[in-house]
Structure formats: C-alpha cells, structure tokens
BABA-20991 format. One record per residue (C-alpha): x, y negated, z; residue number from 0. Coordinates in pm, 1 decimal. Layout:
REM BABA-20991
> c1_c2_c3_i
> X_Y_Z_NUM
...
REM end
This chain:
REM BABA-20991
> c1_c2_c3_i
> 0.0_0.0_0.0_0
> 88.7_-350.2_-44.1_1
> 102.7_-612.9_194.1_2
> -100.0_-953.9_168.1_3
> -463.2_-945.0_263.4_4
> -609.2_-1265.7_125.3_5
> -978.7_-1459.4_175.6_6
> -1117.0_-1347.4_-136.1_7
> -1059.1_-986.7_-89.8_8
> -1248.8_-966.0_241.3_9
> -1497.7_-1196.2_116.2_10
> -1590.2_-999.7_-123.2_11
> -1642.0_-689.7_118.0_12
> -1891.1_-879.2_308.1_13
> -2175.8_-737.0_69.4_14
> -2095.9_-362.1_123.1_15
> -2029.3_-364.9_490.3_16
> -2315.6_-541.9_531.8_17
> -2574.9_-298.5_369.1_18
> -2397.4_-8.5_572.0_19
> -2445.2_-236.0_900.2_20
> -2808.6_-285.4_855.9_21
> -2845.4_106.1_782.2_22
> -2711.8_149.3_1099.9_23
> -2872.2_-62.7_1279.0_24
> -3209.3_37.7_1172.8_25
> -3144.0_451.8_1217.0_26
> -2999.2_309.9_1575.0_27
> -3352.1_154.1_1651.0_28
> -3561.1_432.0_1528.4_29
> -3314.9_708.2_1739.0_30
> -3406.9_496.5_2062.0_31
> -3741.2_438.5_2026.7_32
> -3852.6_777.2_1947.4_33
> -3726.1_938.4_2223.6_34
> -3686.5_678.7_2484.0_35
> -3800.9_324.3_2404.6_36
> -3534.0_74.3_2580.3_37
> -3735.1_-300.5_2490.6_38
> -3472.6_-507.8_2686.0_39
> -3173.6_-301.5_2566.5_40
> -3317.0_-274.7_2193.9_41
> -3303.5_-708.1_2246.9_42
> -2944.8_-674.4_2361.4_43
> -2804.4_-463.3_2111.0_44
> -2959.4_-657.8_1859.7_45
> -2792.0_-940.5_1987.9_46
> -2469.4_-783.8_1992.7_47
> -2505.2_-602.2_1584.7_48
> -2549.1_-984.9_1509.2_49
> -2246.5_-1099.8_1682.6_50
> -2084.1_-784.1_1503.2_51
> -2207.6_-857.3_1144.7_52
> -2084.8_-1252.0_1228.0_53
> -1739.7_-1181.5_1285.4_54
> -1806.1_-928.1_980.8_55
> -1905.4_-1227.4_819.9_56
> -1628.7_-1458.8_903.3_57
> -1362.5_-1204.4_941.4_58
> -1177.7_-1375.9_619.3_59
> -1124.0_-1653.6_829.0_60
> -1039.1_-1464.1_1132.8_61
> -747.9_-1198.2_1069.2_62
> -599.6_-1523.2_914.6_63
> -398.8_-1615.0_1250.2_64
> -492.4_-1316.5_1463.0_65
> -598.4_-967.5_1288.5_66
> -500.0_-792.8_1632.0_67
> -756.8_-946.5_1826.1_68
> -968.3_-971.5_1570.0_69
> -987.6_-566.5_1535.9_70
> -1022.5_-512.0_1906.3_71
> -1261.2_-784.1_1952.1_72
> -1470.2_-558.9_1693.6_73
> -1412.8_-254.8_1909.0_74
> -1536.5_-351.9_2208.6_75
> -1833.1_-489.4_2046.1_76
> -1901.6_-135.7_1921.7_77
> -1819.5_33.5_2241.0_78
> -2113.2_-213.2_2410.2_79
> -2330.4_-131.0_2165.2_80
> -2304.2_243.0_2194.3_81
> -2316.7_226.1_2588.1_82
> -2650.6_16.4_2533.4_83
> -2813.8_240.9_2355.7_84
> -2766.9_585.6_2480.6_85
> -2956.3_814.2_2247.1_86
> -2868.1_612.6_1955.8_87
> -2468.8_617.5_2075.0_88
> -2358.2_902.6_1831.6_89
> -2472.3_693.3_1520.1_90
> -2343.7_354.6_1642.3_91
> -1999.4_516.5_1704.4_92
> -1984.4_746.9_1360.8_93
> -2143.7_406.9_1162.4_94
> -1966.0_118.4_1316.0_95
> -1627.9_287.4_1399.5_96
> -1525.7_373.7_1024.1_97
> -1613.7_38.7_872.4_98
> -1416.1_-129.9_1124.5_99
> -1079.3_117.9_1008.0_100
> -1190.2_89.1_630.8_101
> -1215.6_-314.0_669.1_102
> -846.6_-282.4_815.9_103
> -747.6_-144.8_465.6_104
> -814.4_-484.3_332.1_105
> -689.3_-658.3_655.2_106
> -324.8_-492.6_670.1_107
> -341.3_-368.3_320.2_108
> 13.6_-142.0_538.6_109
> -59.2_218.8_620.1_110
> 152.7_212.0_997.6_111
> -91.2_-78.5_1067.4_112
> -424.4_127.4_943.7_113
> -246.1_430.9_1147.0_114
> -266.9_224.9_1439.8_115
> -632.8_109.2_1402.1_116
> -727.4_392.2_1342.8_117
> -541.6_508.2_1710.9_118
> -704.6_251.2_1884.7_119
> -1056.2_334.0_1756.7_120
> -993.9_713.6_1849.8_121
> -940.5_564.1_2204.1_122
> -1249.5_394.2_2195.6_123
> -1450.5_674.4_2109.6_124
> -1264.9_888.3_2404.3_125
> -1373.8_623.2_2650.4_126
> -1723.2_624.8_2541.0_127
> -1769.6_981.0_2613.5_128
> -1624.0_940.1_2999.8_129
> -1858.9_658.0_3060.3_130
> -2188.7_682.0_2890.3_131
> -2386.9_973.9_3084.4_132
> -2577.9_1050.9_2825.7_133
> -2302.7_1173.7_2626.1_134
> -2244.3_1522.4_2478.8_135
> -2072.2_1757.1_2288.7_136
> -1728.6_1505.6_2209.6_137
> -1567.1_1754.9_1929.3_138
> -1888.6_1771.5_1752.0_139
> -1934.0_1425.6_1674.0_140
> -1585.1_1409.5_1672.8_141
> -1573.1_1601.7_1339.2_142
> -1822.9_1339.1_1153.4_143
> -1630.4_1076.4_1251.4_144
> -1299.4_1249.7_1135.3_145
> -1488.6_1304.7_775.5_146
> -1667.3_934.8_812.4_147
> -1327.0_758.9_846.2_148
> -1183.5_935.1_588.1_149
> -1499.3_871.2_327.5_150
> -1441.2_528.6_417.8_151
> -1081.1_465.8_387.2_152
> -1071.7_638.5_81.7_153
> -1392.0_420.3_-67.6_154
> -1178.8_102.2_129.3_155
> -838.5_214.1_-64.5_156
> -1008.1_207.2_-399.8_157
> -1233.4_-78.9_-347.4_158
> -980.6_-294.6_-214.9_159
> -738.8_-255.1_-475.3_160
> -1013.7_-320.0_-767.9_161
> -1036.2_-654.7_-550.3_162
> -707.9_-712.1_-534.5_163
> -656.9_-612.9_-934.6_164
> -912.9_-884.0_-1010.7_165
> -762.5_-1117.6_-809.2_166
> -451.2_-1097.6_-1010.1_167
> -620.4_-1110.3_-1325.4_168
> -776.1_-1413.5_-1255.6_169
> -447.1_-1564.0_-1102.4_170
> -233.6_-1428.0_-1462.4_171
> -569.6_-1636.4_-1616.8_172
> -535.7_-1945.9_-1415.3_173
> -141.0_-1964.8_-1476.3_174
> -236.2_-1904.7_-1808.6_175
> -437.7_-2174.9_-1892.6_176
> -208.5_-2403.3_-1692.4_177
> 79.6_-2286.0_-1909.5_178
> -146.1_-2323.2_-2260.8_179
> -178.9_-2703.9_-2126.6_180
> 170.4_-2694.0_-2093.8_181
> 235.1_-2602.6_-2413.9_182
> -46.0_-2862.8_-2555.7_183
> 123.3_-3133.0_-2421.4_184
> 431.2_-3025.2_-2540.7_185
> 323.9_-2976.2_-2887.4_186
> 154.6_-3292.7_-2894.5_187
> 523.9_-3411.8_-2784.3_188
> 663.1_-3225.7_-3034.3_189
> 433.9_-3377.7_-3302.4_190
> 506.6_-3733.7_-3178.1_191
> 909.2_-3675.3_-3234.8_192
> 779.5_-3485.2_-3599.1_193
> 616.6_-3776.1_-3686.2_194
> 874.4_-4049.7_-3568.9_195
> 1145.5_-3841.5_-3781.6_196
> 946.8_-3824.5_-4047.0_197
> 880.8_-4191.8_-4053.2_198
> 1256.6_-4297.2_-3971.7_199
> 1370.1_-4015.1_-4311.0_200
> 1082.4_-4146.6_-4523.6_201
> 979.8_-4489.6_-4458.5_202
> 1345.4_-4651.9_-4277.0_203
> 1571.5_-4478.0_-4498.8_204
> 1380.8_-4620.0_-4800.7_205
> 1328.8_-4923.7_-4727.0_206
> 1709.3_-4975.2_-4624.5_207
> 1786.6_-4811.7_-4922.4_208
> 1580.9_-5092.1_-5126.6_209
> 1732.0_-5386.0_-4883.0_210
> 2094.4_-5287.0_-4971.2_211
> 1990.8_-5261.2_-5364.3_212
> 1827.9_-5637.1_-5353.1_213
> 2097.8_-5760.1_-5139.0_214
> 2319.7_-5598.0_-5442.8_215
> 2078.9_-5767.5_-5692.5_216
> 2077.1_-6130.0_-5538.4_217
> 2497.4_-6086.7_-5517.8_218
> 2473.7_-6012.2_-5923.9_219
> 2271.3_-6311.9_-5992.0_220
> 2440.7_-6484.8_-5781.3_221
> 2744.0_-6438.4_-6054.0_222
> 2522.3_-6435.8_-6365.4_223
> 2532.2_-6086.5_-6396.5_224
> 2182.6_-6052.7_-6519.5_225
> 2217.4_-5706.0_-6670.4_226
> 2390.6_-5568.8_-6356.1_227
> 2100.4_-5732.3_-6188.1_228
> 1809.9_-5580.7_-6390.8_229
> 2006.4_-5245.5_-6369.8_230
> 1983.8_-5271.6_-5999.0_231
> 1611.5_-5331.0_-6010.1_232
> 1481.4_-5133.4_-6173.2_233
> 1679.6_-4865.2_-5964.2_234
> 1549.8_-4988.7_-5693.8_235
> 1162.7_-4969.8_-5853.2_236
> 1247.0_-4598.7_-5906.2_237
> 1380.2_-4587.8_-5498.8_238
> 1017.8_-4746.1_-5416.2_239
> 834.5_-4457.3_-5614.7_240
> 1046.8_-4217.2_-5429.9_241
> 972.7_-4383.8_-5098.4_242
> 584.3_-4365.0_-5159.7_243
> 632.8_-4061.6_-5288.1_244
> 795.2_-3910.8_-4920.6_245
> 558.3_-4121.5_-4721.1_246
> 289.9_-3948.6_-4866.9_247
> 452.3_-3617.2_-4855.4_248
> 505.0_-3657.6_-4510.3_249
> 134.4_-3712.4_-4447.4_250
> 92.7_-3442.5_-4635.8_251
> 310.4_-3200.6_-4432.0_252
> 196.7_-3346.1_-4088.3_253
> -166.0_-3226.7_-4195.1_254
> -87.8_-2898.1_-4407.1_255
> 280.2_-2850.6_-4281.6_256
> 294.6_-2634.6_-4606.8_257
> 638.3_-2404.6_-4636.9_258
> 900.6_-2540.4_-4835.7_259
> 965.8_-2389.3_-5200.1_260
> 1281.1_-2561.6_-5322.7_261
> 1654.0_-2555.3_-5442.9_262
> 1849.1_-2635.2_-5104.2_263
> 2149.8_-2702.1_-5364.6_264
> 1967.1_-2882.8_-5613.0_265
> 1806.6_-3074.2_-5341.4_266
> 2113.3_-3210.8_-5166.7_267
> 2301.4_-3264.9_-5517.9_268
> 1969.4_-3508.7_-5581.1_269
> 2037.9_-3668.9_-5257.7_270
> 2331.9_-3702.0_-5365.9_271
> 2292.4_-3879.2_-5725.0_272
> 2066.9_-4092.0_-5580.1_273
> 2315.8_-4268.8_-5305.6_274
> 2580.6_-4252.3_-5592.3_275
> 2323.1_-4469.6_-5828.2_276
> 2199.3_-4689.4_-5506.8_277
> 2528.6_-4774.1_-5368.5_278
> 2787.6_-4742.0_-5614.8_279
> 3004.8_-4510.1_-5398.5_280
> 3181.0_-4167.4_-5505.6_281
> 3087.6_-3874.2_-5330.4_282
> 3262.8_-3562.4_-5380.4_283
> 3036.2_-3230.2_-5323.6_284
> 3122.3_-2883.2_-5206.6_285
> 2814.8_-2717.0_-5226.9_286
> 2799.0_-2333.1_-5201.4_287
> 2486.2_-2163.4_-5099.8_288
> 2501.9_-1780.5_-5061.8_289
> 2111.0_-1724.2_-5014.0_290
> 1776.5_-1891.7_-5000.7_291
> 1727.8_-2060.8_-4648.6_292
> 1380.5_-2112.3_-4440.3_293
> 1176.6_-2418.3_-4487.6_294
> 1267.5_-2512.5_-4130.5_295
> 1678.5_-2477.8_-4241.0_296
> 1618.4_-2666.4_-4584.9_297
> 1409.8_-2960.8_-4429.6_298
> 1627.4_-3017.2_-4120.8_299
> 1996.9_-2974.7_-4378.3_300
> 1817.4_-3195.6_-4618.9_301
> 1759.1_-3460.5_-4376.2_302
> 2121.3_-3446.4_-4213.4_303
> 2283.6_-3483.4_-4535.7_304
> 1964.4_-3782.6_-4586.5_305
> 2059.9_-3932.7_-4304.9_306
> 2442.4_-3928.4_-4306.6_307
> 2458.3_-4106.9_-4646.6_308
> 2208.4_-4350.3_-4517.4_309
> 2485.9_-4407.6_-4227.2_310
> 2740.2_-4447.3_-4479.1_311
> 2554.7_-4686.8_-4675.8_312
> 2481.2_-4902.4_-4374.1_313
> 2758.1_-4900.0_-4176.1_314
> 3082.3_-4759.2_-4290.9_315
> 3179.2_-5023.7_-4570.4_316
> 3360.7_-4720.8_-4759.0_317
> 3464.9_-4646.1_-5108.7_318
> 3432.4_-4324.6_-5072.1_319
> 3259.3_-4021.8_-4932.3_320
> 3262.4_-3644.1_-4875.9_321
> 2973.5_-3380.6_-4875.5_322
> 3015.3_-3003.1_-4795.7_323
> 2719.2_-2785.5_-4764.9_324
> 2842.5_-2416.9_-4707.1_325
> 2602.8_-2081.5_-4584.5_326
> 2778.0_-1773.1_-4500.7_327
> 2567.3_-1437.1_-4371.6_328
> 2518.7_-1583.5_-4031.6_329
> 2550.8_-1986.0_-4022.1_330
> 2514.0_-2293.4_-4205.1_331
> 2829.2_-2598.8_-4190.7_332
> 2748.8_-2937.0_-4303.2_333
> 3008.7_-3148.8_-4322.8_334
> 2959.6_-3526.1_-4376.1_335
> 3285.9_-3756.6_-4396.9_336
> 3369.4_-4123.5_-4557.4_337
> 3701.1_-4368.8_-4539.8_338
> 3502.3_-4645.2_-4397.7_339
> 3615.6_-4867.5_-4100.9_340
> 3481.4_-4598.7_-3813.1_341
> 3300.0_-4684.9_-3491.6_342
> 3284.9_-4601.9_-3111.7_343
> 3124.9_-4333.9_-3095.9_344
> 3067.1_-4422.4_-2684.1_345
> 2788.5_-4643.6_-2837.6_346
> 2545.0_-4397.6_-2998.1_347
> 2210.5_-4404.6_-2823.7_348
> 2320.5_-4769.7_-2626.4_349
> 2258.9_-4959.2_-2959.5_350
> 1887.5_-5074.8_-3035.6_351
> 1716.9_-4993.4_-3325.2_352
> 1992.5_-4762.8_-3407.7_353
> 1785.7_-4442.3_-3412.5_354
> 2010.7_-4249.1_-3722.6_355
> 2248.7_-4064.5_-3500.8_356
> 1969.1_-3960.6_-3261.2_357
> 1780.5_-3821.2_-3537.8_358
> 2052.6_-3618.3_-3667.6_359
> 2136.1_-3479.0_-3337.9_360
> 1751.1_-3458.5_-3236.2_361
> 1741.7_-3211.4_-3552.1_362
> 2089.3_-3044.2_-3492.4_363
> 1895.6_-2917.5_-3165.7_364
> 1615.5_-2797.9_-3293.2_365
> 1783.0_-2568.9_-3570.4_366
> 1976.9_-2435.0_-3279.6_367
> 2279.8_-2549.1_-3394.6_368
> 2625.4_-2838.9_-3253.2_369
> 2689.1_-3176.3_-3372.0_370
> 3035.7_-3286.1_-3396.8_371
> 3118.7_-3654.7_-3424.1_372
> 3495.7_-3831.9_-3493.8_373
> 3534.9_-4157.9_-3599.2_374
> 3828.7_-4403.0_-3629.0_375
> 3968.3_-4621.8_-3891.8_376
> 4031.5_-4351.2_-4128.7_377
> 3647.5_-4312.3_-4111.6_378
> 3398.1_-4084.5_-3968.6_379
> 3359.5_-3750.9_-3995.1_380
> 3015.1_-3547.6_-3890.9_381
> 2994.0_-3172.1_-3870.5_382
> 2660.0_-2938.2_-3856.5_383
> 2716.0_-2642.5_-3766.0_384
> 2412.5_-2394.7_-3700.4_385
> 2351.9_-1989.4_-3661.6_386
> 2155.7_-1814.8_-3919.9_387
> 1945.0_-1539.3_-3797.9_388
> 1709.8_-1313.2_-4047.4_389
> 1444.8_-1577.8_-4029.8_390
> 1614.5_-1839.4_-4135.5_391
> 1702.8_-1652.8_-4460.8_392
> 1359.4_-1612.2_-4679.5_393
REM end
C-alpha cells in the first residue's frame, strides 16, 4: 500500500459507509425491540449512531492532525453502543467494527498501521464480552467478525485505490491543462518573435535596401550621372516589387505557414545577385549543398545569409565580401565575412534599433545550432554552424 490518505478519498467513502451504518442501525432496533423493548436506551443509542455517522461524516477533516484518536474515539463509540443495547450487541460489534478497520485502509493507506487497528478493535470486542452480561458464545461471533473484516478490507483495498486512481487522473488532467496554457502562451510568444522576424527580413531589410539605392541615386545626380542614376532606379523599382512581394509572402506564411519547395542554392546565389546589383560590392560564393534541407533549415539559412549582407551593406563600408554555404551528412556551416572597417562586438544588443544581429542569433537558436562573431579592422567575420538530424534533410 501507499502512503498519503487525502480529503477526497475519504470523502468519497462517506456514501458507502453510510448505507452500511443505517443497515445497521435499523437490524440493531428491530433485534431490541422484538425481544426486549429498551425506549430510553433505543433514544441513547440513537444518539450515539449519530455521533458515530458525524465523525463518519467529518472524518476527512479529522485523521488530518490526529488519525489515532480519531480511530479510538470511533471505538469507544461502538463499544457504548453495543453495551446499550444488549440483544442487539452481536450486530453492532460485527457491523460497526469492520467499517471502522476498512475506513483505516483509506486513513493509513500502510498495512503495519491497518495491522494495528485492526489489534485494537480485536481488544475492543474482548472487553465487550467481559462486561456486557448478556453476552455469549465469544468464538462464535468471533468467526463473523474475522470473515466481516476481511470482506471489508478487501472491498476497502479495492475501493480505495479506484479513488485514489481517479484522483490521479484528474491531477495528470489538471497539470495538463495548466501545461497546454503553458504552451499557448508560449506559442503565442513564439508567433510574436515569428512575426517580428518576419517583418525585420521582409519589410526593414527592403526598405534599407531601397534607402541605400536612392541615397546611391541622389549621389549620381548629384554628378550628372543621369544614366547611372536611372540604372539605380529602376533597380530599386524591381527591390520594391520584391519587398511587396515578401511582405505578402510573409502574411501568407503566418496564416498557411505552407512548407518550403525551393533551391536552397539557387536561393542564396539570388540573394546574392541581388546585393551585388543593389550595392555594387563583389561577393565571392562557395556554395555546395550535398542534399535537399527542411523548410525550417532553408528559411532560417536563407535569412542568415539575408541578413548578413544587409549588415554588410549598412555597416561595414567594404569592397568586398565572402559567402560560404556548405552541408555535409550531419551539419550545415554558413560562413559570412567582408574587409570592412569591423565593430565592437561588446555592443550587440546595447545599440537601439539595431535588431540584425539579434535576429541572426535569435534564428541560430532555434535551428539548434552556434553563432560565432569576430570583428576588427580587417572586417567581420560570422559563422553558422548547425547539426543536421534526419528531419532536417527532406
């Protein structure tokens, strides 16, 4: 047996124990007024069931602090009983005495405890042969209250562990639904930092990538270079489509979240082309993808390598740039490196409005994989690297 009785479980044995009580008590009356009608005694042992069946009743609240005096409280109650009624002892004794060892089941829920009960009531019934006169043949009724008590406990055993079996259940249902809000709130979290990525890669990155293109435009016209100029533009109209375009997609994915079917290595070479024609600076590529990658792996690398150029763009001042995108049978490296003027890389996260770095890192963690940052005057250099289980290969 386990230990642990708790105020459910003997709650709920208040029904059962009091049907058997009121059985008792009513073959008790009928015993005693047949053969020898007690009026005053019949009053008193009335009294006394219903002081019986209210400790029954409140017992949940009573073996809280003290069980032990609880049980022996109970007895004696049922030893009084008995010695009030003398032709309807036997029955009080083989009724009363078993419930009072079967409720211990639930109390103690601890078989040396039961034992002990069980001792105690056997002492009980002893004494009430020595003092009421009336009693006879001990070994007898001895026998039906051996088989009663074991009847009971048995019935006690099973019933209370149903109890305590739907007790559990309904505590594994309760921590359930607490841990399903959990998880609500943290998807609603989730979608929060989905949709602020999704507007910083979409909406930011354009539009920065159209401010440094009309910046470059109003520099050319500033020198008369009109055909540099209208170049310039009408790269940068194409760079407006593209930023509607992703805006829209991700509305589209934060409704559908549809899986993605495209070229990782045509994707990032596009990426590419596009801050070569936007910015003017050379980018050498070592792209080398062994085998298709997971939605989750393509939209996350495509953003990095996104985001990195946008960095470039914005902050190195370089001429030049680096890409490597490499997969080998167990993890992705993306490698991101320019000849810019560095920075302190103590300052990412300190600087407002400066959200690119957090981004990257934000989606470094959530593919599982490290972000390495170095920066100094030879430039900056960022590396990806992230494991490659058998989902992430489709």
């Amino acid at each position: 047996m386990e230990s642990g009785p708790s105020h459910e479980q003997l709650s709920v044995s208040r029904g059962p124990i009091l049907i058997w009580v009121s059985l008792v008590y009513i073959a008790v009356i009928i015993i005693q007024m047949t053969s020898a009608p007690l009026l005053g005694q019949s009053l008193l042992f009335t009294g006394l069931m219903c002081l019986h069946v209210g400790l029954y009743w409140f017992s949940s609240k009573l073996v809280a602090k003290m069980a032990w005096i609880y049980i022996v409280i109970q007895g004696l109650v049922i030893l009084v009983c008995a010695y009030v009624m003398p032709r309807g002892f036997e029955a009080v004794l083989i009724g009363l005495f078993p419930i009072l060892i079967g409720q211990s089941v639930g109390v103690y829920y601890n078989v040396l405890k039961v034992f002990f009960v069980c001792l105690f009531v056997y002492i009980l019934y002893y004494l009430s042969f020595v003092y009421i006169k009336e009693a006879n043949y001990p070994l007898f009724f001895l026998s039906f209250l051996i088989l009663n008590t074991i009847i009971t406990v048995a019935y006690a055993t099973l019933f209370f562990q149903q109890v305590h079996a739907r007790i559990r259940t309904q505590t594994f249902l309760r921590e359930l639904e607490h841990t399903h809000r959990k998880v609500e709130e943290l998807t609603l979290a989730n979608e929060r930092q989905r949709m602020a990525r999704d507007l910083h890669d979409t909406l930011a990155q354009g539009l920065a990538g159209l401010i440094m293109q009309l910046e470059a435009v109003d520099a050319h016209l500033s020198n008369n270079n009109i055909r540099r100029a209208q170049d310039i533009v009408t790269q940068s109209m194409a760079q407006a489509r593209r930023t509607l375009g992703d805006a829209r997609g991700a509305i589209d994915d934060l409704r559908s979240k549809p899986a993605a079917e495209t070229d990782f290595a045509e994707a990032v070479r596009e990426e590419i082309q596009r801050f070569t024609n936007a910015t003017g600076i050379h980018v050498t590529s070592d792209i080398r993808i062994q085998a298709p990658l997971s939605g989750l792996i393509m939209e996350h690398g495509l953003h990095l390598v996104s985001e990195g150029l946008t960095n470039i763009a914005r902050h190195a001042q370089a001429e030049r740039a680096w890409i490597e995108v490499i997969t080998s049978s167990d993890s992705l490296l993306i490698g991101i490196r320019d000849n810019g003027i560095g920075f302190n890389t103590h300052t990412i996260g300190k600087q407002p409005s400066h959200y690119g770095l957090l981004g990257m890192m934000e989606r470094t963690r959530l593919i599982g994989g490290t972000l390495d940052i170095s920066s100094g005057t030879e430039g900056t250099h960022i590396e990806v690297k992230a494991p490659l289980r058998k989902g992430d290969l489709s």
